[in-house]
C-alpha positions in Angstrom: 0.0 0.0 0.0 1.6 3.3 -0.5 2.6 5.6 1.5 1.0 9.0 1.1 0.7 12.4 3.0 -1.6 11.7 6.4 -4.7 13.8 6.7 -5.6 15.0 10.3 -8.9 15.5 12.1 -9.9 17.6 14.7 -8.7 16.2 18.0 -12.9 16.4 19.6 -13.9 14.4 16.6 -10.7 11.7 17.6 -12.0 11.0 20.6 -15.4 10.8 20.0 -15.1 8.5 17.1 -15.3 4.7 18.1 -14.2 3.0 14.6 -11.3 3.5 12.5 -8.6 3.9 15.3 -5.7 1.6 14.7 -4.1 -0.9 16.9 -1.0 -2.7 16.9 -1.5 -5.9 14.4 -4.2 -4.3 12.3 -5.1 -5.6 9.3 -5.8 -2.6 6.7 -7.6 -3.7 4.0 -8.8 -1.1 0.8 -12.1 -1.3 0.1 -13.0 0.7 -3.2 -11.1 2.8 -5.4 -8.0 2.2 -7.5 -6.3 0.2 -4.8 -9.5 -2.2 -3.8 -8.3 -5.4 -1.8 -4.6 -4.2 -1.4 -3.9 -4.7 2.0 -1.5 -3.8 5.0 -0.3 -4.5 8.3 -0.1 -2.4 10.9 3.2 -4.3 13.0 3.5 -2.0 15.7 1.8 1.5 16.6 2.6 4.2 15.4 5.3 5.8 18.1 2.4 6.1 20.4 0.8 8.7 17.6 -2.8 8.9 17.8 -4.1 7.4 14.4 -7.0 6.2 12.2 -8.7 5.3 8.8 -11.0 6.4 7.3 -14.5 4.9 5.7 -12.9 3.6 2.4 -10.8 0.8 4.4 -11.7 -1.9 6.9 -9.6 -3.4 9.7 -9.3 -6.6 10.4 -8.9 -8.2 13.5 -8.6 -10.9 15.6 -8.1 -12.0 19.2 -5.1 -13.9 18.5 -1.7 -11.9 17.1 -0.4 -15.1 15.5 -4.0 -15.6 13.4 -3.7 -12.1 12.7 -0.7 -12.6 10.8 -1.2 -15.3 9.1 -4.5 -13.8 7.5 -2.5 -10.9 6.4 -0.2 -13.4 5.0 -2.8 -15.2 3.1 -4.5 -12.4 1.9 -1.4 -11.1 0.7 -0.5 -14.2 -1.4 -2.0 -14.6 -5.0 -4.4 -16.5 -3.9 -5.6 -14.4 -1.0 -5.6 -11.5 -3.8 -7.9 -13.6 -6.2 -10.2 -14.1 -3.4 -10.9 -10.7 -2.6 -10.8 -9.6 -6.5 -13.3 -12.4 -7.5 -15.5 -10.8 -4.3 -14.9 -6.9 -6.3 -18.5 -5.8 -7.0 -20.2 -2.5 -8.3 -19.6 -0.6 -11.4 -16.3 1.5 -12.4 -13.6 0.1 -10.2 -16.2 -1.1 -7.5 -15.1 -2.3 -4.4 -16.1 -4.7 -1.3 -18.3 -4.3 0.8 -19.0 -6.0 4.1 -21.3 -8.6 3.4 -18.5 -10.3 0.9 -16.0 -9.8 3.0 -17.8 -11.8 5.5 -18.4 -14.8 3.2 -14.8 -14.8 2.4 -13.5 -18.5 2.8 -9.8 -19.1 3.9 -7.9 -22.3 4.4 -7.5 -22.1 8.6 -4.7 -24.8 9.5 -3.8 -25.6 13.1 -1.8 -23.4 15.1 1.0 -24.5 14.8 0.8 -24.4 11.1 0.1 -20.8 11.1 3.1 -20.3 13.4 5.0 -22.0 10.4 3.3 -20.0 8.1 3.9 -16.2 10.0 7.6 -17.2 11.0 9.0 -18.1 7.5 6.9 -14.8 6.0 8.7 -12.6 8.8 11.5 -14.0 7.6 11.1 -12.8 4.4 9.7 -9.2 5.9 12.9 -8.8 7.5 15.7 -9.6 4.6 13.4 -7.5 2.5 13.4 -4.2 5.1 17.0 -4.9 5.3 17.5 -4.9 1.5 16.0 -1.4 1.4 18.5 -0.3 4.2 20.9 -1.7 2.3 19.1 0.6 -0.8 18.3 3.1 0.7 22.4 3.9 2.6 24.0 3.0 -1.1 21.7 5.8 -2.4 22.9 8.3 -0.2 26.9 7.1 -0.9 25.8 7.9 -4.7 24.3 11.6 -3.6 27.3 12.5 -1.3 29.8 11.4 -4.0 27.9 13.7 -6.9 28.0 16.3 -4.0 31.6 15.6 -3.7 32.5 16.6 -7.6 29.9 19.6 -7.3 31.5 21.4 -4.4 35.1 21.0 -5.5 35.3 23.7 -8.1 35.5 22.4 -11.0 34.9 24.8 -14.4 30.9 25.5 -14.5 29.1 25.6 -18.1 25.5 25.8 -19.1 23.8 22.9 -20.2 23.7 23.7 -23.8 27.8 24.3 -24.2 27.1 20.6 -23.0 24.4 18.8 -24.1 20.9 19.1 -26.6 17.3 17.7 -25.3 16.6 16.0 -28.2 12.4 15.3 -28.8 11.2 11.6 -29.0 9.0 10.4 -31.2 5.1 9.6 -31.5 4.3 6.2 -30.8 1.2 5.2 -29.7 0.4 2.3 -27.7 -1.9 0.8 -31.1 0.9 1.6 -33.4 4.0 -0.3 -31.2 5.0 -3.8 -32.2 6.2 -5.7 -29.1 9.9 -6.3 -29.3 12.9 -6.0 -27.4 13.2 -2.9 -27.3 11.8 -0.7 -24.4 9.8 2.2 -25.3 10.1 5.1 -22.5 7.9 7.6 -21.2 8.1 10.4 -18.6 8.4 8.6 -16.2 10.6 5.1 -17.2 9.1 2.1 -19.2 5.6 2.3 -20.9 5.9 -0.7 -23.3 8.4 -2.1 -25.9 8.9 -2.1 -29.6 10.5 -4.1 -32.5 12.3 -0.9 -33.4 14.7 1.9 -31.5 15.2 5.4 -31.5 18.0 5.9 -29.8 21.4 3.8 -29.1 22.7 2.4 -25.2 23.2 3.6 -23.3 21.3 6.4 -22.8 19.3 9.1 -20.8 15.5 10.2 -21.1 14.2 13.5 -19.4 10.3 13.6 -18.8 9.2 16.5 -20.6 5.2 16.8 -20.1 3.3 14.7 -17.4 6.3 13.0 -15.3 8.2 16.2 -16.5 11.7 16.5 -14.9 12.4 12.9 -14.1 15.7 11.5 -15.3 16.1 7.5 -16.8 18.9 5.6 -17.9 18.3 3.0 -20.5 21.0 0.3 -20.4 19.2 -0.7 -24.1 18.4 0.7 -27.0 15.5 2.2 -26.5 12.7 4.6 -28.2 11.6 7.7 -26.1 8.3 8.8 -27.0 7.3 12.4 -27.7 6.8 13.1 -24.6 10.5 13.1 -23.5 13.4 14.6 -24.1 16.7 12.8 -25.4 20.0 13.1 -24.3 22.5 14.0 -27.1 26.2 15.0 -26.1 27.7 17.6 -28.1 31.4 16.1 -27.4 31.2 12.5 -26.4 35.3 13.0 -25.9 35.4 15.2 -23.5 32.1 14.0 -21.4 31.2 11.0 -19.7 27.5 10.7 -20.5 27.2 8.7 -16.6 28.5 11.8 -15.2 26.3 13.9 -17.1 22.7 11.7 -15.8 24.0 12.3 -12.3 24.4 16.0 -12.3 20.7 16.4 -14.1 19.1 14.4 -11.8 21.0 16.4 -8.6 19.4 19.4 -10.4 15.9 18.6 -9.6 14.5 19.5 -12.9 10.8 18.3 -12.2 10.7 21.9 -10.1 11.3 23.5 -14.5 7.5 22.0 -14.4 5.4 24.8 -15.8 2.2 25.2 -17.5 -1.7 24.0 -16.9 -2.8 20.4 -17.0 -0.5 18.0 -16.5 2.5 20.5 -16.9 6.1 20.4 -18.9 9.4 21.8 -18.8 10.6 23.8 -21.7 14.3 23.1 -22.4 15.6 26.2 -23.1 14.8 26.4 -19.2 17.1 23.5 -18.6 19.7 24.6 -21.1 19.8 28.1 -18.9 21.2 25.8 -15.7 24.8 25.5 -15.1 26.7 22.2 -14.0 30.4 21.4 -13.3 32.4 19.7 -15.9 35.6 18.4 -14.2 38.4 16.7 -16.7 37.3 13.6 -18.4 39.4 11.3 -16.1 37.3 13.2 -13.0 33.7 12.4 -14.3 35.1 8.8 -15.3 36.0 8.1 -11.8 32.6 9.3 -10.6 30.9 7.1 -13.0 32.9 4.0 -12.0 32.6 4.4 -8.6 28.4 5.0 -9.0 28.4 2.1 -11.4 29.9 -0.3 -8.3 27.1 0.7 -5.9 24.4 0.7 -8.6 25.4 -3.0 -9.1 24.5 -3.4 -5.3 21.5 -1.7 -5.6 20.2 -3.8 -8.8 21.3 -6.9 -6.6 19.3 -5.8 -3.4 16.5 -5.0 -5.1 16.0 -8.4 -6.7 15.7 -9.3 -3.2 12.6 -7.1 -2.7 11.0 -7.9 -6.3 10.9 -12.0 -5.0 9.0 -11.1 -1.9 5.7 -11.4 -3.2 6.9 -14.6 -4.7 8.9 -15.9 -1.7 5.9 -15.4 0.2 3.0 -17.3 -2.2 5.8 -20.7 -1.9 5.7 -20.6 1.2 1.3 -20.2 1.8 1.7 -23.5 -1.1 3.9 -25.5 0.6 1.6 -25.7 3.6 -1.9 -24.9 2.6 -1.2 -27.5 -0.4 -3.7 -30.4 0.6 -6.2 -27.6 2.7 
């Protein structure tokens, strides 16, 4: 479930209110909208911080913690996730309402079973919050080292004695044939294609919608039209790496401008100014990045086989139930 920005309530209508107030081991479960039947758990509260929900999510709860968890667990699995889908009703994105919810079936196997069950998917839980530690410190070695070459005073140009935003190109979802190569929007991989654009490596720039963020493609890839392209004016002298790393420490989605969904106009990036250190400087940068990128790509496979971890484990035990 993502995190978003809490909304508060007055603190009279808190205390008067006798539903939605959260307690350690809650189950939070969606109920309509775009994220019907996804579903969290509340582990611990919330450093004592008074908290609730509000009409568009149920809580779950039982009297034992150790049931508790191992309903999350099931509910989280595919198959949990196919049981509350299949129990989806209404028009538009619909939702659940109580009554299904209520007539909702689940395997229950004994105790000890369920202590099984909630141990090995802890398990999991924990390698995977220490994988975005792991993330999460690596990312902040990559910032302090691009701080590093910043701050050290190296010559300063504008971006366009550097570099041109080139425009990608119009494809639309109907006219793309699936291929290997990915097709990039705004905001990182829309789709694929049986042609590219553009050679690897190289780096997109949202322009409208997403406008501002920075990707790197690994592949050859096709930006669509709307993104910007990175082209290098002298690939001898610049290290194309070193060049994604200082646009995305110049916060470019704050360039967004305009009604709607919003752009950035490039002349307004071309006016910014970055340092461009000798070749052998920016090199260094890059190679050092690249090492701790390769940890990151690592860690995060970790995190992507959670879900997955997690569903082998509810089929190893619940396989005769």
């Amino acid at each position: 479930m993502a995190v978003q920005t809490p909304k508060y309530v007055p603190l009279e209508f808190y205390h008067g209110s006798s539903r939605g107030i959260l307690k350690e081991n809650d189950i939070l479960l969606c109920k309509d909208g775009a994220l019907t039947g996804k579903i969290a758990l509340l582990k611990e509260e919330l450093n004592n911080e008074r908290a609730m929900v509000n009409e568009h999510v149920f809580l779950l709860r039982c009297v034992s913690p150790l049931k508790q968890h191992y309903i999350f667990n099931f509910l989280f699995s595919q198959n949990g996730q196919n049981l509350l889908k299949h129990n989806i009703t209404g028009s538009a994105q619909g939702g659940i309402n109580s009554t299904n919810l209520k007539e909702i079936k689940i395997p229950m196997p004994p105790p000890e079973i369920q202590r099984q069950i909630a141990d090995e998917c802890e398990t999991v839980d924990q390698e995977t919050d220490q994988a975005r530690q792991t993330i999460t410190a690596a990312e902040q070695t990559i910032e302090e080292k691009v701080q590093v070459v910043i701050n050290a005073g190296h010559e300063m140009k504008n971006i366009d004695r550097v570099l041109t935003l080139e425009y990608g190109i119009s494809l639309r979802k109907k006219k793309r044939i699936s291929g290997d190569f990915p097709v990039y929007g705004s905001n990182g991989i829309v789709g694929s294609h049986n042609e590219f654009l553009v050679s690897a490596p190289c780096i997109i720039v949202g322009r409208k919608g997403s406008a501002g963020e920075v990707n790197w493609s690994v592949t050859n890839c096709t930006p669509i039209d709307t993104t910007f392209y990175v082209k290098l004016l002298d690939e001898t002298t610049t290290d194309l790496k070193f060049i994604y790393h200082m646009l995305k420490s110049l916060n470019l989605p704050s360039l967004k401008g305009g009604s709607g969904p919003g752009g950035i106009n490039r002349n307004n990036v071309y006016a910014l100014r970055i340092p461009v250190p000798p070749l052998d400087v920016q090199q260094q940068l890059a190679a050092e990045v690249k090492k701790l990128e390769a940890e990151i790509t690592k860690t995060q496979a970790v995190i992507d086989n959670a879900t997955e971890r997690k569903n082998a484990i509810l089929t190893k035990y619940l396989r005769n139930k």
